[in-house]
C-alpha angles and dihedrals in degrees: 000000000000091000081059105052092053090051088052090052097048085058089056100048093046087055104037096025115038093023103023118161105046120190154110079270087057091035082172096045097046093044088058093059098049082047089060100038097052086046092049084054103046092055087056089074094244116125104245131190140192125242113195122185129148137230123185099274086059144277131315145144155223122239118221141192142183135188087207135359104261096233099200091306124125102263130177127240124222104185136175131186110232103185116087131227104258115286096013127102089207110219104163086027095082128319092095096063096045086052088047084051093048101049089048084053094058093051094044090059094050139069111349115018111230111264086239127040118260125198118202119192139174118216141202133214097040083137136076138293068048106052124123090355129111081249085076102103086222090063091057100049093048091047091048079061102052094046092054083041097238120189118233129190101196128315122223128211126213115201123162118335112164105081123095133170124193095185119107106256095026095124132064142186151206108269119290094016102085088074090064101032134065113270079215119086101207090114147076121247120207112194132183136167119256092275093051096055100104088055087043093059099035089055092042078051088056109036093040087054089057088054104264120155107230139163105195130193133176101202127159124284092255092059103109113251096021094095104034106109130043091295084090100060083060094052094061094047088061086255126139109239146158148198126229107192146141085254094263112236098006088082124001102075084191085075112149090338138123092262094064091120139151092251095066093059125105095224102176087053083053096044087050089051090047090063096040082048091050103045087046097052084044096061111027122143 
């Protein structure tokens, strides 16, 4: 475990340290990290793929992978968004959820194949200007499947994962929701809308059996929080999806700041959620 949480950290610091701010403002910048990511998944033994498309600042493209082709048959989706908010090197946003999707990637390509296909991919224009528009790459991706009419079984969303806070307090909510949730941040949340609730639980199922600390709700799509990351591209595509996050800015007071960087990040708690993820996806039925 501890071997991984030094890989994972070495992702991050590739992303949010060498490379660091990482959009169509930064077109180099963003296109390196494409250009690590696709080889980090490639070496993993899945077949990967780009997907270019364009949007006006420029182009750009999401990077996917698959342990098999679908074939017609139902498959989950792990994502992660890659690109940064502007002046921010976005180490817990969202590095840490591209190096959790790395490091699943590489034991999903060894050893036993999962008993149904997964699909990983890493997405661009998450941010804004992109945000909640078809430029998100998310939402191309999402809308590619609908039109080949591809089966999916529930995607799931990884966005930041790397901030914990054991202080009393540490934690916030949208309103209402602190009366029924912990006021300490030491957990995972997994959130979903109303539709996605049956993947939701069955995920929270899998991943709290491996040992994972979560909190889950299924609330609807206008409480503040529930649609900010690429779930929300699969819902309005008719699709079932979740988030798995620290909770954002709930939490992390770093959010889309300056001070977004590796050294802020809780790697052993990632590298322990990179096995439970694996084992799940594995061995999903």
């Amino acid at each position: 475990m501890e071997a991984l949480a030094k890989t994972l950290e070495l992702h991050v610091r590739r992303l949010a340290g060498y490379i660091g701010e990482r959009n169509l403002a930064r077109p180099d910048a963003l296109g390196r990290a494409g250009l690590y990511i696709e080889q980090c998944l490639t070496a993993s033994g899945l077949e990967t793929r780009r997907e270019d498309f364009e949007v006006p600042l420029g182009p750009t493209r999401n990077v996917v992978a698959e342990t098999e082709a679908p074939g017609g048959r139902p498959f989950l989706l792990v994502g992660a968004h890659y690109d940064t908010a502007p002046g921010t090197p976005g180490a817990d946003d969202n590095a840490s959820g591209v190096a959790v999707l790395l490091e699943v990637a590489a034991r999903l390509g060894s050893g036993e194949r999962p008993k149904v296909p997964v699909r990983l991919a890493a997405f661009a224009c998450e941010e804004p200007p992109h945000f909640g528009t078809p430029e998100m790459g998310s939402f191309v991706h999402a809308r590619g499947m609908r039109s080949r009419g591809e089966r999916l079984l529930g995607m799931l969303s990884l966005e930041m994962l790397g901030c914990y806070d054991s202080r009393p307090g540490s934690q916030s909510y949208p309103p209402l929701l602190s009366r029924f949730y912990p006021a300490t941040g030491d957990f995972l949340a997994l959130v979903s809308n109303l539709g996605s609730r049956d993947f939701m639980r069955s995920m929270a199922r899998a991943l709290d059996s491996r040992g994972v600390t979560l909190e889950t709700a299924a609330l609807p799509r206008w409480v503040p929080g529930v649609g900010l990351s690429d779930q929300a591209s699969f819902w309005k595509h008719g699709y079932p999806a979740a988030m798995l996050t620290d909770t954002a800015m709930y939490r992390n007071p770093r959010y889309h700041g300056a001070d977004d960087t590796p050294e802020t990040l809780d790697y052993p708690r990632m590298a322990a959620l990179v096995e439970a993820l694996s084992a799940a996806l594995k061995s999903w039925i």
